[in-house]
C-alpha positions as a Python dict, from the first residue, in 0.01 Angstrom:
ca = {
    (1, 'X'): (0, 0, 0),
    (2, 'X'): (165, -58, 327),
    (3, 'X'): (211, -385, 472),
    (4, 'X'): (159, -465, 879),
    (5, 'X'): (326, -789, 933),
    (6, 'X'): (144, -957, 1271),
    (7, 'X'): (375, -1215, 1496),
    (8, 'X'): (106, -1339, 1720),
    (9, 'X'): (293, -1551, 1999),
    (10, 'X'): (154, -1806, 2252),
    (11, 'X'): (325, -1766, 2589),
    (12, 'X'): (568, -2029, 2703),
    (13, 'X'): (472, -2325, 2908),
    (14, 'X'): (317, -2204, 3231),
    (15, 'X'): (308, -2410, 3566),
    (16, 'X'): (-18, -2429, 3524),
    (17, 'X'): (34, -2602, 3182),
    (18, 'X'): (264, -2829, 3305),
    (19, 'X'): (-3, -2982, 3536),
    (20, 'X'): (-233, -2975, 3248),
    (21, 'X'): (-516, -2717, 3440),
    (22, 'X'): (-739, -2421, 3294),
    (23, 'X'): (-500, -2126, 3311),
    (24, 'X'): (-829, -1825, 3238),
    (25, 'X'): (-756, -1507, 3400),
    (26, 'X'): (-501, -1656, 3677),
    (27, 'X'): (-171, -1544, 3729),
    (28, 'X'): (29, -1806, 3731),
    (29, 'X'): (372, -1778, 3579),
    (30, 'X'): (610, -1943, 3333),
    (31, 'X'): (764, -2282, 3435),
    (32, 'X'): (1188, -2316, 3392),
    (33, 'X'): (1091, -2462, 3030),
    (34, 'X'): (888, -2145, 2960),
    (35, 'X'): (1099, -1938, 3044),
    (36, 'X'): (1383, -2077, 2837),
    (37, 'X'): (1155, -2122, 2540),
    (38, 'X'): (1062, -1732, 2641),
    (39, 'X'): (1428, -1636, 2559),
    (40, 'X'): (1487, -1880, 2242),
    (41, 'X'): (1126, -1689, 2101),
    (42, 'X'): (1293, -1361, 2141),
    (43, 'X'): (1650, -1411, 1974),
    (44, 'X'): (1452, -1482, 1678),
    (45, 'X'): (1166, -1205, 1689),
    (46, 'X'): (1474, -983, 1716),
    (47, 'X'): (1576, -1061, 1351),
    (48, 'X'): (1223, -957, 1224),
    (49, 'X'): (1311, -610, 1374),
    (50, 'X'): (953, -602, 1558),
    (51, 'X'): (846, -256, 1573),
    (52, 'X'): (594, -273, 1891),
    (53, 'X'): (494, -518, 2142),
    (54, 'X'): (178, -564, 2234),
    (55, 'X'): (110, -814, 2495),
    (56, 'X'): (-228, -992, 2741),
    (57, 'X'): (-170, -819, 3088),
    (58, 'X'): (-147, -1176, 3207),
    (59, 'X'): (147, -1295, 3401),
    (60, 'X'): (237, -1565, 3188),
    (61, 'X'): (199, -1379, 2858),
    (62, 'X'): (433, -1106, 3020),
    (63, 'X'): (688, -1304, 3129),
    (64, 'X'): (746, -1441, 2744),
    (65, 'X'): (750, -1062, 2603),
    (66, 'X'): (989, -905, 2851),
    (67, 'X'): (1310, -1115, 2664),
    (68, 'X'): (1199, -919, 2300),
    (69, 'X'): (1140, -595, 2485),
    (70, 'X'): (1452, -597, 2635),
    (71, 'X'): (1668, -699, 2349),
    (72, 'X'): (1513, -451, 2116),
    (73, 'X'): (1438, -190, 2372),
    (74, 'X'): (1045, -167, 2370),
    (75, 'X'): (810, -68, 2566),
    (76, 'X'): (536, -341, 2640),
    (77, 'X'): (162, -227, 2596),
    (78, 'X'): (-16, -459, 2816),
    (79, 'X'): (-388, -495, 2782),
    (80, 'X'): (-671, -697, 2859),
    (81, 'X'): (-802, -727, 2543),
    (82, 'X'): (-564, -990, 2452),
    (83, 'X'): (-604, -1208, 2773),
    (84, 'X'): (-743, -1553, 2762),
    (85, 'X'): (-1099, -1646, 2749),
    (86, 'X'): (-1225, -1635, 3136),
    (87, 'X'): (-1271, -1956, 3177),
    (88, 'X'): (-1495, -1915, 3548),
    (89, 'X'): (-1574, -2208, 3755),
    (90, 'X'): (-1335, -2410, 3527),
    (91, 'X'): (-999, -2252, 3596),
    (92, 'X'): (-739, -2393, 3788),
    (93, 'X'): (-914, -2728, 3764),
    (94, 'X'): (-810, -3039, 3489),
    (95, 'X'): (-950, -3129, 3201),
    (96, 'X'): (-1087, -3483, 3454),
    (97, 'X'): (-1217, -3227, 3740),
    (98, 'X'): (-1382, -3003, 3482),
    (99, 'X'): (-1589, -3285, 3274),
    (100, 'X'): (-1679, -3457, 3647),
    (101, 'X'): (-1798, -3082, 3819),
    (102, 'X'): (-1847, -2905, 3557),
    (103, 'X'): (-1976, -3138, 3261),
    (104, 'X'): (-2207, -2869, 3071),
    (105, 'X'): (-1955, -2593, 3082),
    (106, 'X'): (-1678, -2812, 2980),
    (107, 'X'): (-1853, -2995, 2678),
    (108, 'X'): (-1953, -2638, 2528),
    (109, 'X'): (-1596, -2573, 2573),
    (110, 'X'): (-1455, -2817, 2396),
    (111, 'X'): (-1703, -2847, 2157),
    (112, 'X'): (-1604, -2481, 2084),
    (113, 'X'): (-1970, -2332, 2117),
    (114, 'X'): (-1917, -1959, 2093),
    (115, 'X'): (-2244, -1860, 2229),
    (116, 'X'): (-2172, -2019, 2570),
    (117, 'X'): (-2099, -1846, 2900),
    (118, 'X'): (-1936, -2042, 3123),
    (119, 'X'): (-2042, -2022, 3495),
    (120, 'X'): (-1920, -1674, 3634),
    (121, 'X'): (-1663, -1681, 3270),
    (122, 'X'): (-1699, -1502, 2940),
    (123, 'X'): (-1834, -1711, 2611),
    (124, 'X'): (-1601, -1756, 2295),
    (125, 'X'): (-1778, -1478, 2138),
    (126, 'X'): (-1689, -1233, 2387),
    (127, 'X'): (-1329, -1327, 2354),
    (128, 'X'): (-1350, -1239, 1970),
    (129, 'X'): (-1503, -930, 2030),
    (130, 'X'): (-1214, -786, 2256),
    (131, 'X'): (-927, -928, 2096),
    (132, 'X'): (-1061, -841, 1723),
    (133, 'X'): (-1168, -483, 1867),
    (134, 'X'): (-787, -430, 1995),
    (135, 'X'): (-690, -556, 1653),
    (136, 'X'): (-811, -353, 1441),
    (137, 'X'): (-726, -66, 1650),
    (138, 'X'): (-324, -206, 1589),
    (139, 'X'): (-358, -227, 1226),
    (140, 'X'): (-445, 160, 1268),
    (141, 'X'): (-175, 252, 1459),
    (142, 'X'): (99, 84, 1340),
    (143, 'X'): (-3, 48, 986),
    (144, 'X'): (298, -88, 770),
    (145, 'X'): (491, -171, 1087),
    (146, 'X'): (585, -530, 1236),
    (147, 'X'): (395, -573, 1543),
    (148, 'X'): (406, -864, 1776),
    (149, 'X'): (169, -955, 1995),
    (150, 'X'): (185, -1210, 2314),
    (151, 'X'): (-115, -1407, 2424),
    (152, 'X'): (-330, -1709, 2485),
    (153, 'X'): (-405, -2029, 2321),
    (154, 'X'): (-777, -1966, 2269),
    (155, 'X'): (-740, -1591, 2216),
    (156, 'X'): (-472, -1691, 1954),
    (157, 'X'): (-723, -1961, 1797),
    (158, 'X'): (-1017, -1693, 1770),
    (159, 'X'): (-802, -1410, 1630),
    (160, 'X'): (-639, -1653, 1362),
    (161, 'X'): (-988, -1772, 1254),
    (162, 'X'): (-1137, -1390, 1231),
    (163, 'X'): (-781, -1306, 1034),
    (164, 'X'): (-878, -1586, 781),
    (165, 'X'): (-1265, -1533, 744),
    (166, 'X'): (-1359, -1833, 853),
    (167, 'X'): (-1583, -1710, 1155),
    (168, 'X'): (-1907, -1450, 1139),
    (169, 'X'): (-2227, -1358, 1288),
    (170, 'X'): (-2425, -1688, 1257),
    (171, 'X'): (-2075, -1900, 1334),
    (172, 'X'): (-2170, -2152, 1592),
    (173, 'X'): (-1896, -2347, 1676),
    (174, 'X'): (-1578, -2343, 1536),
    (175, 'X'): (-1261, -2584, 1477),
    (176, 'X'): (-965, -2573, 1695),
    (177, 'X'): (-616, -2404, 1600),
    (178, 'X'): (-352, -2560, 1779),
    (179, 'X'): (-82, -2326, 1852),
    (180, 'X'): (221, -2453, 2076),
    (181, 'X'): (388, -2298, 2388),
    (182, 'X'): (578, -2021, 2196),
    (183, 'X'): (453, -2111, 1876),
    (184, 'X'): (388, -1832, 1601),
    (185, 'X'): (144, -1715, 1334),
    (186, 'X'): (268, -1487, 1112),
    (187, 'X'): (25, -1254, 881),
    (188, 'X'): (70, -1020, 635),
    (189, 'X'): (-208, -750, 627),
    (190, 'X'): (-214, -576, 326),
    (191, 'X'): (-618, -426, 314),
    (192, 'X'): (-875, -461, 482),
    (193, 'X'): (-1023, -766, 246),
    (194, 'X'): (-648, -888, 198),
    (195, 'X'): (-449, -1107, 470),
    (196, 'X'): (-164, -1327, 389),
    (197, 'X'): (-118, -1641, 648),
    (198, 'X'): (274, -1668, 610),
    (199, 'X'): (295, -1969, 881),
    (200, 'X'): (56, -2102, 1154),
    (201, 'X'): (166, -2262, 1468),
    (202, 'X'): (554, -2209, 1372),
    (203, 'X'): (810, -2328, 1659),
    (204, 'X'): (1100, -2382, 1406),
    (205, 'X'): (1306, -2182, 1629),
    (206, 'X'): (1229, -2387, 1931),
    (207, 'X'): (1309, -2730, 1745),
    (208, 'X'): (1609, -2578, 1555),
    (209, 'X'): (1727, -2452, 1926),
    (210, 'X'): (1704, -2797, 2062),
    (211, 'X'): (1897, -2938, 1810),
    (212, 'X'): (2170, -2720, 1864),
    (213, 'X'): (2192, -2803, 2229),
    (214, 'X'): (2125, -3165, 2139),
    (215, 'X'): (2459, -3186, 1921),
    (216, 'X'): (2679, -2970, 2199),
}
């Protein structure tokens, strides 16, 4: 049978990370450290000779594909279904301006309650549906291939937890999967019942990079 192996990549630190705000649906870009940790990600997707790019039509999430696409040569398919959960009234604000404005829609947040719609946002469970939907349309397409796809932190978390089983229909709230600026979580989809989790959260290349520039 086939095997589809799945990079799924968290953009690099945006400006809107650095200030530590809801990023959502806003297009703000990379910082100078994303952008650096942007090129270091794509020297070492090149070596897993990715087959397609897939990426959230998101500035942020852009900006950290374009390095791979142009090393290898790719075309980016940009979509929507990928993007970050809308995050509403929340976004732009800090985690402090959120819990004092905001203190129902944050809590759900953070409590991960997928049934929640924040004010003029999406729930958790709308986020899954998208990004799962686009999914499995991938592992039709590019079935055997080695497919890389750039997005979100959240989008990242619910697409790692539906890759692993560990979220259904009467899932109420979920835990948290941390994945880094950069980071990566590599699966190996070999059926539809069979998915191998090869590394979760992975930013060897980042820390092996700094190392490097630490000793020159």
């Amino acid at each position: 049978m086939p095997v589809t192996r799945l990079y799924i990549v968290r953009h690099g630190q945006s400006a809107g990370n650095a200030e530590g705000r809801f990023g959502g649906h806003s297009p703000t870009p990379l910082s100078e450290l994303g952008k650096q940790q942007a090129e270091i990600t794509a020297h070492a997707l090149a070596k897993e000779k990715i087959e397609a790019i897939y990426s959230s039509d998101l500035l942020r999430a852009v900006q950290t594909a374009e390095p791979l696409a142009k090393l290898l040569d790719l075309p980016i398919i940009k979509t929507d279904a990928f993007r970050e959960r809308h995050v509403g009234v929340l976004e732009g604000l800090t985690f402090d301006e959120s819990k004092q404005k905001y203190p129902n829609d944050y809590y759900a947040l953070i409590n991960r309650n997928i049934h929640h719609v924040i004010t003029k946002g999406e729930s958790y469970k709308h986020l899954l549906r998208r990004a799962t939907a686009a999914l499995r349309e991938i592992f039709v397409i590019h079935r055997g291939e080695k497919v890389a796809i750039f997005s979100h932190t959240g989008a990242i978390c619910f697409m790692t937890l539906y890759l692993l089983g560990a979220i259904h229909r009467r899932t109420e709230t979920t835990p948290w999967l941390v994945t880094a600026n950069c980071g990566i979580n590599r699966f190996e989809i070999r059926g539809r019942y069979n998915t191998r989790v090869l590394a979760i959260n992975d930013t060897r290349h980042l820390i092996q990079s700094n190392e490097l520039m630490t000793i020159r």
